[in-house]
Structure formats: C-alpha cells, structure tokens
VMD Tcl script that draws the C-alpha trace (Angstrom):
set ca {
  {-22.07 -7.30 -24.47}
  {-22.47 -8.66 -20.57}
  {-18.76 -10.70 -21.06}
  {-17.13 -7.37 -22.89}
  {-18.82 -5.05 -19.50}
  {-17.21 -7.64 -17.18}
  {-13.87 -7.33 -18.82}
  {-14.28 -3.62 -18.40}
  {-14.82 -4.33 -14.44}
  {-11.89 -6.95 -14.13}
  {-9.47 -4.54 -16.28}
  {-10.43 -1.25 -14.64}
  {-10.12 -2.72 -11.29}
  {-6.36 -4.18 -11.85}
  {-5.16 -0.99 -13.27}
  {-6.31 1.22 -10.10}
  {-4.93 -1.41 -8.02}
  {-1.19 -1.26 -9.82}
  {-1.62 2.81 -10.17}
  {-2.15 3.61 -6.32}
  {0.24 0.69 -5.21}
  {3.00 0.87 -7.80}
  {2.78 4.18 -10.69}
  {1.78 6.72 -8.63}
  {4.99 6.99 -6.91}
  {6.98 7.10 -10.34}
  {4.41 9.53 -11.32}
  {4.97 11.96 -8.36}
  {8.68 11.42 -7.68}
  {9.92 11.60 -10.92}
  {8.78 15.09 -10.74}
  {11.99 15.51 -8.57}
  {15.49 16.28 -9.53}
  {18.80 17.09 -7.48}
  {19.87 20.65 -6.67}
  {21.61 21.98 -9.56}
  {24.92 23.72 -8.63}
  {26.10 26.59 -10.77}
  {28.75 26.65 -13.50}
  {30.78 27.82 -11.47}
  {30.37 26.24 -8.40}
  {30.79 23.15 -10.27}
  {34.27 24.22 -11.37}
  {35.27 25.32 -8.20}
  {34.17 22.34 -6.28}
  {35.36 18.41 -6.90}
  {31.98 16.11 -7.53}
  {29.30 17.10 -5.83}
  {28.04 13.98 -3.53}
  {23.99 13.40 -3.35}
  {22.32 12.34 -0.30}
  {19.17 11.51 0.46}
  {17.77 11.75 4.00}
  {14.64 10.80 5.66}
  {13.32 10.42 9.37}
  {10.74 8.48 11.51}
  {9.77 6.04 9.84}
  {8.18 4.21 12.98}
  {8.02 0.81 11.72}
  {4.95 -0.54 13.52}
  {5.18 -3.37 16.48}
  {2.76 -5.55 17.74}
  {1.52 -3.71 20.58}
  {0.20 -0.47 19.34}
  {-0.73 -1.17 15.79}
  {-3.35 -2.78 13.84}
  {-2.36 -5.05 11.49}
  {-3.87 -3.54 8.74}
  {-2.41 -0.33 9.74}
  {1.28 -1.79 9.63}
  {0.80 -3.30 6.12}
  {-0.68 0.04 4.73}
  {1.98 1.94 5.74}
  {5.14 -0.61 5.35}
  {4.35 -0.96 1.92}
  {4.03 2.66 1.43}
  {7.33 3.44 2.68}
  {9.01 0.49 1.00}
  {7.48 1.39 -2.29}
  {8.35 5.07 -1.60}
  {12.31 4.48 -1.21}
  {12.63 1.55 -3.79}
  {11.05 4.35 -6.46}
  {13.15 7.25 -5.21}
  {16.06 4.75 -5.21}
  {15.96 3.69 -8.74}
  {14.75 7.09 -9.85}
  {17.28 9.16 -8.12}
  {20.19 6.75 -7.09}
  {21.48 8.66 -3.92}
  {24.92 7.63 -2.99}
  {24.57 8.21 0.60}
  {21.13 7.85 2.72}
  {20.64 9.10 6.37}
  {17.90 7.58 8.16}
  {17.25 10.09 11.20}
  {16.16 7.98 13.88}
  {12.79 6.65 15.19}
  {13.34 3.97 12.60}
  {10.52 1.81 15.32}
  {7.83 2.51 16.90}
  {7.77 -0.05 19.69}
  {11.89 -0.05 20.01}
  {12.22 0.67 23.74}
  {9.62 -1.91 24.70}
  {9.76 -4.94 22.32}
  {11.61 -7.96 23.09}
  {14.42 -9.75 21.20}
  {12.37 -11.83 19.43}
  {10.00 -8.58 18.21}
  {13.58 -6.54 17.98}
  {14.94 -8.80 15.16}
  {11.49 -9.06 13.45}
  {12.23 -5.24 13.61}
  {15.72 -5.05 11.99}
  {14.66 -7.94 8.68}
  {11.54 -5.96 7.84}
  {13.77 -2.30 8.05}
  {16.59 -3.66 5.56}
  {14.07 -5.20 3.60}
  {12.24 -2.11 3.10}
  {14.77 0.14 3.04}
  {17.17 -2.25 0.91}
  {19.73 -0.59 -1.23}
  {22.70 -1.72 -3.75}
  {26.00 -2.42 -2.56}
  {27.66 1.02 -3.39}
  {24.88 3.20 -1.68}
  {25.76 3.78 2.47}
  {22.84 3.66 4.79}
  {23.69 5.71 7.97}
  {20.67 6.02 10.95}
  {20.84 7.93 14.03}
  {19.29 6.62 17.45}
  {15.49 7.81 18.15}
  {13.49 8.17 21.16}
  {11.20 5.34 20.07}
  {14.45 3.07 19.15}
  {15.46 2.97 22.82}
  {13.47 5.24 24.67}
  {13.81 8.53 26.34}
  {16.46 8.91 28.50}
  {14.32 7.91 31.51}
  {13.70 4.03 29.48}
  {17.40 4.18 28.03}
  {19.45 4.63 30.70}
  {17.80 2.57 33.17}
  {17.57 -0.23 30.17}
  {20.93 0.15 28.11}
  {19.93 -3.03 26.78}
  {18.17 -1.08 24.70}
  {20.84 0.80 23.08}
  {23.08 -1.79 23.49}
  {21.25 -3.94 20.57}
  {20.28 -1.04 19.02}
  {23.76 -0.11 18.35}
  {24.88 -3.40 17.73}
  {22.54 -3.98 14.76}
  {23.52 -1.02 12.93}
  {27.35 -0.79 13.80}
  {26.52 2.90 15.56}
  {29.20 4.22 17.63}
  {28.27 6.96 20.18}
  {29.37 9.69 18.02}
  {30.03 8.86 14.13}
  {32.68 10.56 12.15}
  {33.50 9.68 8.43}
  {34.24 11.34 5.65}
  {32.88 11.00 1.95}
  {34.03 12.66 -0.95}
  {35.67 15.25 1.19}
  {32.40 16.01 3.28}
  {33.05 15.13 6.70}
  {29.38 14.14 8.71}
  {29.43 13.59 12.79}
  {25.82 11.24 13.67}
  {25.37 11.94 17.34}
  {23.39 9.65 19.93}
  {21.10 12.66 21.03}
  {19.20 10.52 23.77}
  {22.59 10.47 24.90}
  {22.76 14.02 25.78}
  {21.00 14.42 29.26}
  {23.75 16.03 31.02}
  {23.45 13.41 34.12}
  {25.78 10.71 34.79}
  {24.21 7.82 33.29}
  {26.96 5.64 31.51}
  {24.80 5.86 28.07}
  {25.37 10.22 28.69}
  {28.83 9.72 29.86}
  {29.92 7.40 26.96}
  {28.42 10.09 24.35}
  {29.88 13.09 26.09}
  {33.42 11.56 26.41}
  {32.50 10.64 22.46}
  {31.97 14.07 21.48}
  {35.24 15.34 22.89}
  {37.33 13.06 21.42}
  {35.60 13.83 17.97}
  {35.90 17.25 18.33}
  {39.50 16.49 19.04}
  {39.72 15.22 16.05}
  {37.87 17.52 14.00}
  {40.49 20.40 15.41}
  {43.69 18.78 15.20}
  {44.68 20.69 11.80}
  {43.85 24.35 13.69}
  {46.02 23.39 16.83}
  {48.96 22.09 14.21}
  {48.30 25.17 12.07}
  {48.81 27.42 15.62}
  {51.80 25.94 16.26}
  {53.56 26.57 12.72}
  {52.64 30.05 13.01}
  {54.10 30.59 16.22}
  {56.94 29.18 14.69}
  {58.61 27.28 17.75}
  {60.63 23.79 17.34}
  {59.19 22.52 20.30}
  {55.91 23.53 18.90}
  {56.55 21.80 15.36}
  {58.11 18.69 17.40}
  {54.48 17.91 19.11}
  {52.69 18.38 15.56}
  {49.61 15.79 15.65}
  {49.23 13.35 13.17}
  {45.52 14.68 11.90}
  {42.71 11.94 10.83}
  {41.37 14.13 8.88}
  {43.38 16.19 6.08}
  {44.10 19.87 6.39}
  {41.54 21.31 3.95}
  {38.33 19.53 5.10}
  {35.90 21.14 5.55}
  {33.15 21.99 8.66}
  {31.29 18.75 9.52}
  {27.54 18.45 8.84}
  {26.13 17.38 12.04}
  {23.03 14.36 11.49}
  {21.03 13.86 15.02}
  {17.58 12.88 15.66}
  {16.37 15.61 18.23}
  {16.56 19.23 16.91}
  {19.13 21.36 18.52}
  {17.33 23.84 21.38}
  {14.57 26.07 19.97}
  {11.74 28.09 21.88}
  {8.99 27.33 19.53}
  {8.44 26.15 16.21}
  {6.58 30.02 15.49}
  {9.31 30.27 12.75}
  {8.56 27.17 10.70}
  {6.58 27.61 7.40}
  {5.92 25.71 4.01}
  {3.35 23.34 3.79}
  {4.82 20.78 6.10}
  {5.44 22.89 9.17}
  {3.36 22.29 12.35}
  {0.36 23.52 12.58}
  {-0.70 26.66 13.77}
  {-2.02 25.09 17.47}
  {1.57 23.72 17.98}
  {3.57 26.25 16.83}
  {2.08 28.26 19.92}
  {3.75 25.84 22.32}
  {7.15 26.38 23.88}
  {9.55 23.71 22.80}
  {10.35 21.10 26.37}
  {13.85 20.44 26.40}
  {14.96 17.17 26.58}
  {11.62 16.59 24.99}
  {11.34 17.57 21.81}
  {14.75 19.12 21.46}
  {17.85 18.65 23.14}
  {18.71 21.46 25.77}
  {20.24 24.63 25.55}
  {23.96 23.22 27.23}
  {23.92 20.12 24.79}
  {23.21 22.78 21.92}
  {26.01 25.06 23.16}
  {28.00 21.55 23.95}
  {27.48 20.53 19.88}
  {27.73 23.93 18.37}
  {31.01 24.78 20.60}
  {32.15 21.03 19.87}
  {31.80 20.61 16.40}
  {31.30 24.00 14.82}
  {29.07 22.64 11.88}
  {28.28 23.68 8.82}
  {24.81 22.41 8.57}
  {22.68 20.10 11.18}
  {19.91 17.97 10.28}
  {17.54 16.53 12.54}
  {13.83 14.73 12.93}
  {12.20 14.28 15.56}
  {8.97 16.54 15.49}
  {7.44 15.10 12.02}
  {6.93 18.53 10.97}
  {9.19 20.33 8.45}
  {11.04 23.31 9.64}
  {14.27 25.21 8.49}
  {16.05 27.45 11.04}
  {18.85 29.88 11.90}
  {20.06 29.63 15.02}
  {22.25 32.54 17.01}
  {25.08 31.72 15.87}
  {24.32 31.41 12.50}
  {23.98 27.76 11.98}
  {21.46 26.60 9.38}
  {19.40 23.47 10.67}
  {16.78 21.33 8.99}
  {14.43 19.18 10.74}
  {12.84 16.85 8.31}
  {9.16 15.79 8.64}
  {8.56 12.47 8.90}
  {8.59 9.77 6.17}
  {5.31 7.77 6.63}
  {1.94 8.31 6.69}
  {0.98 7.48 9.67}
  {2.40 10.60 11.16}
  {1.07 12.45 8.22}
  {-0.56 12.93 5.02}
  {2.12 14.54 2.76}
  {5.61 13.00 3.89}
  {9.02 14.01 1.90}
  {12.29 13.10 2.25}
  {15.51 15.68 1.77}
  {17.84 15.47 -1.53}
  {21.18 17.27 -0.65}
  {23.65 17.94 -3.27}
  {26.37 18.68 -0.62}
  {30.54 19.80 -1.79}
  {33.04 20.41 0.89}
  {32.46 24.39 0.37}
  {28.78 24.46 -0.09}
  {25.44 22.57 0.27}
  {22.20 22.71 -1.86}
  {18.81 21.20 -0.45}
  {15.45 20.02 -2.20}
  {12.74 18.51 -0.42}
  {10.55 15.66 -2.83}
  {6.94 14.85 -1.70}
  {5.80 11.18 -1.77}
  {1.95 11.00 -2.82}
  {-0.36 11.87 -0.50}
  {-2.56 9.62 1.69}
  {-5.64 11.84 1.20}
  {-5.24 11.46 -2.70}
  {-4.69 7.71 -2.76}
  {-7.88 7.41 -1.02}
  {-9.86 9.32 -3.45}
  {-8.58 7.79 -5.95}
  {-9.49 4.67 -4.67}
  {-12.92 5.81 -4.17}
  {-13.99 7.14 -7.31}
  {-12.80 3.79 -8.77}
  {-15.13 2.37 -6.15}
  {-18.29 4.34 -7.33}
  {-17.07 3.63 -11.16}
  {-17.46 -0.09 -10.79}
  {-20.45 0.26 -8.29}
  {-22.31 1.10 -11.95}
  {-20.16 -0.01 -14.23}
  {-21.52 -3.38 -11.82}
  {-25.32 -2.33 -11.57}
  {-25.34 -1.52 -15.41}
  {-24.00 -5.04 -15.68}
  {-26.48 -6.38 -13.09}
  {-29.22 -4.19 -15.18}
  {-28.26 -5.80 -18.48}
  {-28.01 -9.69 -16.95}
  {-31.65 -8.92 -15.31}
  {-33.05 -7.96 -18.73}
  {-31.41 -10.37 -20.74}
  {-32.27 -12.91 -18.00}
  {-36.00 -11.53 -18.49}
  {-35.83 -12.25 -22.65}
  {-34.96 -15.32 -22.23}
  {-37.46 -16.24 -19.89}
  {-40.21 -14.59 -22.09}
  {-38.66 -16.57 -24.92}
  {-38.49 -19.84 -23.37}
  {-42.52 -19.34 -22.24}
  {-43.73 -17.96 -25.53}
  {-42.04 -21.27 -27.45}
  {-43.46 -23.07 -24.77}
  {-45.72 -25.46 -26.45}
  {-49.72 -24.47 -25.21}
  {-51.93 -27.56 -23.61}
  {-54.70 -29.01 -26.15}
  {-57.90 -27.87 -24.49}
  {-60.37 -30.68 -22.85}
  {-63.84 -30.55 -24.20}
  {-66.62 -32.70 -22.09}
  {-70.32 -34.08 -24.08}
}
mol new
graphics top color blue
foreach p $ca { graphics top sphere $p radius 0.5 }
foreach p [lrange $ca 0 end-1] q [lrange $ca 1 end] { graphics top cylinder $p $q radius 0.2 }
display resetview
C-alpha cells in the first residue's frame, strides 16, 4: 500500500508539471483556427496569406528583473509560439517591437545575450519570415535614441531593419516604420526615417502618377513613364509600427483585453504613447493604408480613425505585462483582410492549477505519512510483544 501511495505522489506530480509547462498550451490554442474567408471571396481572391503577429515581448535583462521572473516568463513565451507555430504554421510573423526590456541601456555584451535568447525563442522553419519593428524599450525614446544612435544602429543591424520596410508577399504589400523615428526634430535617426517615408511613398504611387499621365494622353507624358517597383494592381499597403497612430484616449477600446477603466480616462501623450498628430497625418497622407497595426500600450484596442482607417493595437504577448496575452491571426488577400485574436493560457489559471495540485499531494503526503506512522507503530508493537520476557529472580 505505502510504495503504491508514493507512486501516486511521484506520478501525479510529473503529470501537473508537463500539463502547466507543456499541454496546456495545445489545449488552449488548438481551440484557435484562421479566419475563414467566404466562397466567394475565396474565388475572387488568389491564396489568402496567414500571418501571425504579436508585440512586446520584453525579454528581460539583468538590471530590472529577477531571475526567476525572466525564466517564468521566457519559457512561457517560447512555449507559447513553438505551440502556435506547429499548430497553426503562419507563413509570415510580425513581431511589433519592444522585443527587450533593457534594449536602450544594456551593453554589447548583454545586447547579443539579447538577440541568441530572442531567435531561440522565437525560432521558426526556414519558409516562415520573421519581420519586427523598433520599440521604445529596443533603443529608447527618442530622448535615449537620438542622443545614442548606437542604439539603433545595432538594433537595426541585427535584424536587417531598414528605416522604412517595404516588401511584398503574395500580392500584399506591408510598409514596417521606425516610429521612434518620428519626432519631427532634426535628429539624423528622424531625418533618415522621414526622408525613408518619402521615398516609399514614392514608390507606393508610381502606378497613379503613370496612370495620370496615360490619361492625359500626352507623348511627353508617356515618354517620362516610371518604371514602378511595385506592379499596377497592388493593392493599399498594410502599415506594421510599434506606437499607435495619434488617439485622444483609449475611451473607445473594449473586449476583455482593453485597458482598464482608470486608464482609459487618461488623454493619450503624444510622442508617448502614440505618435503625434503630424506623424499620423505624415503616415496616413504618405502611405494611404489599408490597415495599421501597432503595440505599444499592452492593451488590446481596435479603432477607426477620421479618415476611415481601421487600426489594431495588439496587447502584449507575455505575462509579465499581463495575465491573458494573445497574439493576432490575419488571413489577409490583396482586396480584403480577416482578423482573429487567440488567447495563450492565463497566468492566474496556471497558478491555480498549480495549487490545487499542491494541496492534493499535501494529503495525498500526510495520508502517506499517516499510514508509515501506523505501520511504523505495528511493527514496533510486534517486535515488543515477540520480544522474549526476562525469567523472574526469586531470593530464599
């Protein structure tokens, strides 16, 4: 009985351990599935790509974290993206910036340390593209980052990111954009991303200027035709940044991931946590997209802005910023976009987990404990009662 009970114990405690650290996040994310586009969609649109984005990580640094802290929530991240990877298989994956926490103030040493443990984590197969956008935390606000363009300099070095990113897959054309970049002053870091934007945006309008030329129909027009990067049927770019674009508040977030209500009270600081309102007018006027995408604030939110451009900011990915994180599955054609958002398991229900497997082997261990005593106490009684009894001494 007492070796069968500590089997129990042994057993029971290596199958919580593998559920909370390994099943529970097949459990909960294969409960997602990819936006389904309609019949008809689907025969009016070429192959639909799937992405999958997520933001802030904020891989911890040796400064601010406990180690502890860092291992907890590495492994839940890494474990988190390796399951939705081989569950899902995204083709494309957007990592929206903040991808450290101690970026802007780590040394090389730390920076590199930084990079190996990201790739490792975040590790994909050959045929999958991993695109991330520059966070605060990555190089600093634009009071750290332009005074230390070391910062950025590495930054972009390690992950190949030009100021402003255009590329085209499947016929969806995506423009990443340095948003730290877009202070408005004349630091080289803003200069270099405004000059960036303009000659994407030249880019991204060289079929309309061709397509105003053959319609006024002039040789010397049709003799200056540009020779386009991109063809004449693609469609509006989906812009990918880190800050949001310019909002007042977050009062018209909602779902369960949306800021609470304390913080939804609070005006928005440009520059701060988003970008102002003349780099918003700059990027809508610029790039005219479709869609933008953006982190930043940890909180979900989904917004139409004045002009009537959709944005999503996506919450944050680990939880250390928060108990339920997600990350976004787009199902995106060049004439229309579907989005899903997929919850990872919660913190909160780990933990309770984990403690009502605690109080099960507390007694499942003191019934075991209780049944060792008493069998310790038979034996005992045993060993006295066959115990043979002294001869007793009689005196004349």
């Amino acid at each position: 009985m007492f070796p069968r009970r500590m089997k129990f114990i042994l057993w029971f405690t290596c199958f919580v351990f593998i559920f909370c650290e390994w099943l529970v996040y097949y459990l909960v994310i294969f409960q997602c599935s990819w936006p389904e586009l309609s019949p008809e969609d689907k025969q009016n649109n070429p192959e639909p790509l799937n992405v999958m984005l997520l933001s802030d990580p904020h891989l911890l640094g040796t400064q601010d974290g406990h180690w502890f802290d860092k291992l907890r929530r590495e492994w839940q991240m890494e474990r988190a993206f390796q399951t939705a990877a081989t569950i899902l298989q995204p083709e494309v994956v957007f990592v929206l910036g903040d991808l450290f926490d101690e970026g802007m103030k780590c040394n090389d040493e730390e920076f590199d340390d930084y990079v190996n443990r990201f790739r490792k984590m975040f590790r994909h197969s050959e045929d999958v593209h991993l695109h991330v956008t520059i966070g605060n935390h990555d190089i600093g606000f634009h009071d750290i980052a332009s005074s230390n363009e070391k910062n950025y300099q590495r930054f972009s070095k390690a992950f190949n990111i030009p100021d402003v990113g255009l590329f085209q897959i499947k016929g969806n054309v995506f423009v990443t954009v340095n948003s730290i970049g877009l202070e408005g002053d004349n630091c080289t870091m803003c200069e270099s991303s405004v000059n960036a934007i303009k000659q994407v945006a030249n880019k991204l309008h060289c079929n309309d200027r061709n397509q105003r030329s053959l319609r006024r129909n002039l040789i010397k027009e049709l003799a200056k035709k540009e020779e386009c990067e991109l063809p004449f049927d693609a469609p509006l770019p989906i812009l990918v940044q880190h800050f949001p674009l310019y909002r007042k508040s977050e009062s018209k977030c909602s779902g369960i991931d949306a800021p609470p209500p304390e913080e939804m009270k609070k005006e928005n600081r440009p520059k701060w946590e988003v970008v102002s309102e003349e780099a918003t007018s700059l990027l809508l006027k610029s790039f005219m997209p479709r869609l933008v995408l953006s982190g930043h604030t940890h909180h979900g939110c989904y917004v139409i802005h004045e002009d009537g451009t959709p944005e999503l900011t996506i919450p944050s990915f680990s939880w250390r910023n928060r108990n339920n994180p997600s990350f976004i599955m787009a199902v995106i054609t060049p004439k229309k976009f579907l989005l899903s958002k997929c919850f990872i398991p919660q913190e909160n229900t780990v933990i309770a987990i984990y403690v009502f497997s605690a109080i099960v082997l507390v007694i499942a261990s003191a019934s075991v404990l209780k049944a060792y005593l008493k069998s310790l106490q038979r034996k005992l009684l045993r060993m006295l009662q066959e115990r043979p009894s002294k001869p007793t001494q009689r005196y004349y």
